[in-house]
C-alpha positions as CSV (number, residue, x, y, z in Angstrom):
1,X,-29.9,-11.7,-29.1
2,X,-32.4,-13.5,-27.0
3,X,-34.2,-12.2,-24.3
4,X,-31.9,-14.0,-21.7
5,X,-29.0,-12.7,-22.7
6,X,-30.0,-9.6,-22.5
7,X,-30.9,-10.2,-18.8
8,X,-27.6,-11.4,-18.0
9,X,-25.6,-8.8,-20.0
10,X,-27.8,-6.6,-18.3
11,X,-27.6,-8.2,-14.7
12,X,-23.7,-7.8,-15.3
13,X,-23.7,-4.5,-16.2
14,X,-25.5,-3.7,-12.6
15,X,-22.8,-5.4,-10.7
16,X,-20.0,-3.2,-12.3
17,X,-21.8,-0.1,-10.9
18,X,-19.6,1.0,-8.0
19,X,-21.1,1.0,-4.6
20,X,-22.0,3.6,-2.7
21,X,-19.1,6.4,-2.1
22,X,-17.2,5.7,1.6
23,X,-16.8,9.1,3.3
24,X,-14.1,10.5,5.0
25,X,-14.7,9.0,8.7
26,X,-12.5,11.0,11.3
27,X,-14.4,9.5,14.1
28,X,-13.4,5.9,15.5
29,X,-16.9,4.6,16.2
30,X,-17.0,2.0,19.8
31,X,-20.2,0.8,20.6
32,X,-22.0,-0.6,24.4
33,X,-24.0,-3.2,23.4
34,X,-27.5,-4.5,25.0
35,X,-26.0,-6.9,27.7
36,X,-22.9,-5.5,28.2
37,X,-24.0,-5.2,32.1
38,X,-24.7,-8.4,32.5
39,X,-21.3,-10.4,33.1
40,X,-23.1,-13.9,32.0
41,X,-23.3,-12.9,28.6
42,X,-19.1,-11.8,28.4
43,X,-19.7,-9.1,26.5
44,X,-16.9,-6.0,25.6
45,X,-17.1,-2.4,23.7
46,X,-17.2,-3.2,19.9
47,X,-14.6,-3.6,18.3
48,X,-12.7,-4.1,21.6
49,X,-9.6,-3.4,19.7
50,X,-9.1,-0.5,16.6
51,X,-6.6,2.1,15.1
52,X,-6.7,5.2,14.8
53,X,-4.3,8.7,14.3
54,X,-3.3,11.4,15.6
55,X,-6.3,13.9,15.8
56,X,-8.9,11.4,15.5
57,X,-11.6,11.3,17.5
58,X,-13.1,8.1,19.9
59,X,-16.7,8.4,19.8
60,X,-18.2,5.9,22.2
61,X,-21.7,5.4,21.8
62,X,-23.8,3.4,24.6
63,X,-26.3,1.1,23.0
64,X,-27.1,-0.4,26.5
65,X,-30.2,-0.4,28.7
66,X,-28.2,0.9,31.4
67,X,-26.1,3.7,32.4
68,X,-22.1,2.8,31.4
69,X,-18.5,5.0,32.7
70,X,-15.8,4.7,30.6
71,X,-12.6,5.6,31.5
72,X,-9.2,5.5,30.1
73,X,-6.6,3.1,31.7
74,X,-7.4,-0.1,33.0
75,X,-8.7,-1.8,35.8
76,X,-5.6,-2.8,37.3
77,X,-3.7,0.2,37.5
78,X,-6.8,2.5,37.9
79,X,-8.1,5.3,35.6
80,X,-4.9,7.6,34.2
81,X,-6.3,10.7,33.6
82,X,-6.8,10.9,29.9
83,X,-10.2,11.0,29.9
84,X,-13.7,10.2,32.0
85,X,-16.6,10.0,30.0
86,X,-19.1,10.4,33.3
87,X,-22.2,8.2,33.3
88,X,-23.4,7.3,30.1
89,X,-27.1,7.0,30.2
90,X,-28.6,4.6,27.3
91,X,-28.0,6.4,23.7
92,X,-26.0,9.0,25.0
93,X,-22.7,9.7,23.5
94,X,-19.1,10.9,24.6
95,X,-16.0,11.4,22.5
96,X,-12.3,12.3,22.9
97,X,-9.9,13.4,20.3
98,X,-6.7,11.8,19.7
99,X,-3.6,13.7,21.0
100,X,0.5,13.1,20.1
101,X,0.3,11.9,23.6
102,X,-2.0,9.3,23.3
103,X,0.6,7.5,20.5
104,X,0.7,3.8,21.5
105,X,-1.5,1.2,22.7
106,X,-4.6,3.5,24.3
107,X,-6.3,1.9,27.1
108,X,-9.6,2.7,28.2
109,X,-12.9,0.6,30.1
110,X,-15.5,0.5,31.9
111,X,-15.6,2.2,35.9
112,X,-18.9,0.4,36.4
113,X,-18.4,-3.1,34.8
114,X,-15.1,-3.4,34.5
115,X,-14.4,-6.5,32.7
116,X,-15.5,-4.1,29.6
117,X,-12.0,-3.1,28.3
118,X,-10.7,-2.2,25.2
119,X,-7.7,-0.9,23.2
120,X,-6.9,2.0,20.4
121,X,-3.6,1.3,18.6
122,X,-2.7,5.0,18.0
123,X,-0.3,6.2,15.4
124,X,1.4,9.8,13.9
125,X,-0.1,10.1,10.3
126,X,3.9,11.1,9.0
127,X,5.0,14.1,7.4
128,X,1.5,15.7,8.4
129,X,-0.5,13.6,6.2
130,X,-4.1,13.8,6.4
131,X,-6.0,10.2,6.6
132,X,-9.0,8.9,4.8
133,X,-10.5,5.3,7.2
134,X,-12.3,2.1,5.9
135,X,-11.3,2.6,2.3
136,X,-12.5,-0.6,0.3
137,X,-15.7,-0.2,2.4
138,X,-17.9,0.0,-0.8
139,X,-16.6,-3.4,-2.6
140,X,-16.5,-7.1,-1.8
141,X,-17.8,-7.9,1.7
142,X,-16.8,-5.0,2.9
143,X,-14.4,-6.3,5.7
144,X,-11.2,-5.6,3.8
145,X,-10.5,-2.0,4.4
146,X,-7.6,0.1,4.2
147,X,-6.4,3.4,5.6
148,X,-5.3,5.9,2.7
149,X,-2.7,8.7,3.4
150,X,-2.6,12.0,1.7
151,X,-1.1,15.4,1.7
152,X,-2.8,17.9,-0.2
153,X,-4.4,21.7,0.3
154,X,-8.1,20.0,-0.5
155,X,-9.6,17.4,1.4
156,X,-10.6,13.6,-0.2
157,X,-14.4,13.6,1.1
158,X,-15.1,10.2,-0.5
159,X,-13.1,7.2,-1.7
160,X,-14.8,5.0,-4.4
161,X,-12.8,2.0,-5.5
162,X,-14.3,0.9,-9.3
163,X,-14.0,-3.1,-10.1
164,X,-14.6,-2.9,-13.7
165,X,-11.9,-0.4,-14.9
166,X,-9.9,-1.4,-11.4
167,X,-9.8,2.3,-10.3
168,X,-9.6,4.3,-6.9
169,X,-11.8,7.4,-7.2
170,X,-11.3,10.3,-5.3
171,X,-13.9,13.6,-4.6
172,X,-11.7,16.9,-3.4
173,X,-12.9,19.7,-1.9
174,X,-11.3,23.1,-0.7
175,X,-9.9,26.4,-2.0
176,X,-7.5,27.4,-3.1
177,X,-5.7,29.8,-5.3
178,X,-2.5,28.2,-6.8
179,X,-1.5,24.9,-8.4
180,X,-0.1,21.8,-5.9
181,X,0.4,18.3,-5.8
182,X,-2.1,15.6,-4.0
183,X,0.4,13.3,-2.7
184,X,-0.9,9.7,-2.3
185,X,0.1,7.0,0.0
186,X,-1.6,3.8,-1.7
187,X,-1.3,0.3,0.1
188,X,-0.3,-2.0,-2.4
189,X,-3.2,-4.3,-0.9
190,X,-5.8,-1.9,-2.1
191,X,-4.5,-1.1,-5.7
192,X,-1.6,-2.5,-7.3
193,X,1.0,-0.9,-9.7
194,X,2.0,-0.3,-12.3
195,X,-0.3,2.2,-12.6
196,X,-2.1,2.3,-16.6
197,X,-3.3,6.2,-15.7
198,X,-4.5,9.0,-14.0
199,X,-7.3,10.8,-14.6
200,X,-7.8,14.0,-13.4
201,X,-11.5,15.5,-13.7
202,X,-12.4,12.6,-16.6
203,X,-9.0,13.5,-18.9
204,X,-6.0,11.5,-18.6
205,X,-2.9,13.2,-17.7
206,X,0.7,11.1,-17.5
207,X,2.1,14.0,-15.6
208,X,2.1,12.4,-11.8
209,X,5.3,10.4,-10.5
210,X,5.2,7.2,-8.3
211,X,7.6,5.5,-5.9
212,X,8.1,2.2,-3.8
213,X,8.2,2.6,0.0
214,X,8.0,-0.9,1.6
215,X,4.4,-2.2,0.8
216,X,3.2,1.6,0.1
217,X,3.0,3.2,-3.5
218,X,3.8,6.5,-3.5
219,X,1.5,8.9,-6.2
220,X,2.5,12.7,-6.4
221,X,-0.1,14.0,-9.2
222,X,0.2,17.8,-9.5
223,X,-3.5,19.4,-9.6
224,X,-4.8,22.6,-10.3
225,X,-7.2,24.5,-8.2
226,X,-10.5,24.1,-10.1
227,X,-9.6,20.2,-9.6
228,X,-12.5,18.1,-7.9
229,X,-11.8,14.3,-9.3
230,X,-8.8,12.5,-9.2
231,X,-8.9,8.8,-10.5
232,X,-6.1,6.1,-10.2
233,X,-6.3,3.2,-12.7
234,X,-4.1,0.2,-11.5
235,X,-4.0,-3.7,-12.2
236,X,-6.1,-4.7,-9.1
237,X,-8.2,-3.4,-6.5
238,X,-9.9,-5.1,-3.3
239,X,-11.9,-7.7,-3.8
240,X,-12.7,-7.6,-7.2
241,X,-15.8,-9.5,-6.8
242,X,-17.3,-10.6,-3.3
243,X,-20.3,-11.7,-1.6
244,X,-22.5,-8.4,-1.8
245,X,-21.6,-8.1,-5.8
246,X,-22.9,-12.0,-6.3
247,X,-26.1,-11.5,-4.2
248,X,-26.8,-8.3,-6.7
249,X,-26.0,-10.1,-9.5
250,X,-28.3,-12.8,-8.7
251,X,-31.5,-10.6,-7.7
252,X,-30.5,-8.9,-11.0
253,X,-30.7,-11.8,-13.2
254,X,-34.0,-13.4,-11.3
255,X,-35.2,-9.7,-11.4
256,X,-35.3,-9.4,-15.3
257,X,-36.1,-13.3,-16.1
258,X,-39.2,-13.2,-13.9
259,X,-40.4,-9.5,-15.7
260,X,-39.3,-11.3,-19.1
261,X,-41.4,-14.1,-18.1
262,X,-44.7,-12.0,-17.3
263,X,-44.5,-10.0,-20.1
264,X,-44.6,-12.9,-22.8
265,X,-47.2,-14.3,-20.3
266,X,-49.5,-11.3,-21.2
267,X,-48.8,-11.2,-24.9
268,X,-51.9,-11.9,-26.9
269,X,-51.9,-15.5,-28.7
């Protein structure tokens, strides 16, 4: 085999790496930006509209050279009550958690510059299902991201989704003393059935059942209490191969050619 195809087997085999691990994000990140003050430059909070569930938490972060007020409501009606995050001096911080009460379109902006508004669409996670944000983070270019649902007496600290064997990999965490299930609520968007296996700390196990609910596969994959990995092997993820995977496959290849290069350079004639 010559040299350069070695570099691009090689240069392949570093794309298929997953990316880094996503982590579970309860916090709903919205950002002031430098300008925001200034009405010329018709600037809002970012992203001026989001989702989030029940028990989340807004985190507003002012990136700003000036002291910001945000407020829930809107600058119609007036603030409503929910919340007042006081003056906000530059890289200060102020969060709220998410209440049933909240459920809806949540309304908040800005008491000093108010054509800063924004909006939260808030939902009930159902049954009591715990949520896991921006899964899909680690793949592609990163914009398609999903919101995965789960019921289980561990908690999913990361979400990695694997484009070479098509997989969702999950980390748990927790105690506890007797066998359960991890129940799974998968968009079809982020991995499609049917479903080749399940893996359950690196061993295969066909002992898990699935079901259909309108755009959402439903995985219930008993698990014991000494279990930490769960892996989901399906027949396509999100985006299998996107702008970030090209640019590393490129530095790859140049990366390898160009040492190839110098070290025949150096060899004695």
């Amino acid at each position: 085999m010559s040299v350069y195809k070695i570099a691009i087997a090689a240069s392949v085999l570093v794309m298929l790496i997953p990316m880094a691990a996503h982590s579970f994000a309860s916090n709903i990140e919205i950002d002031i930006h430098t300008g925001s003050a200034d009405p010329n430059q018709h600037l809002t909070f970012y992203p001026p509209s989001s989702s989030a569930y029940v028990g989340d938490t807004l985190e507003f972060g002012n990136g700003d050279t000036v002291p910001h007020e945000v407020v829930s409501g809107t600058p119609q009606d007036g603030p409503d009550g929910k919340f007042d995050s006081g003056m906000l001096n530059p890289g200060q911080y102020f969060s709220y958690k998410l209440t049933e009460y909240d459920v809806g379109t949540f309304k908040f902006y800005d008491k000093t510059y108010p054509w800063m508004i924004g909006t939260v669409l808030v939902q009930e996670a159902p049954g009591g299902y715990k949520v896991l944000h921006n899964v899909g983070a680690d793949v592609g270019d990163g914009k398609t991201v999903f919101d995965l649902q789960y019921q289980s007496p561990k908690n999913i600290i990361s979400a990695t989704v694997g484009t070479k064997d098509k997989s969702l990999n999950l980390v748990l965490v927790g105690q506890t003393t007797q066998n359960s299930n991890l129940v799974l609520r998968l968009p079809t968007g982020l991995i499609s059935p049917p479903f080749f296996g399940v893996q359950l700390d690196g061993v295969f196990t066909k002992n898990f059942t699935e079901t259909s609910e309108q755009g959402i596969e439903v995985l219930t994959i008993p698990i014991t209490p000494l279990t930490e990995q769960v892996s989901i092997v399906g027949t396509h993820v999100v985006p299998e191969f996107g702008p970030v995977a090209a640019i590393v496959l490129a530095s790859s290849i140049m990366a390898i050619i160009l040492l190839t290069r110098f070290t025949q350079a150096r060899r004695p004639v």
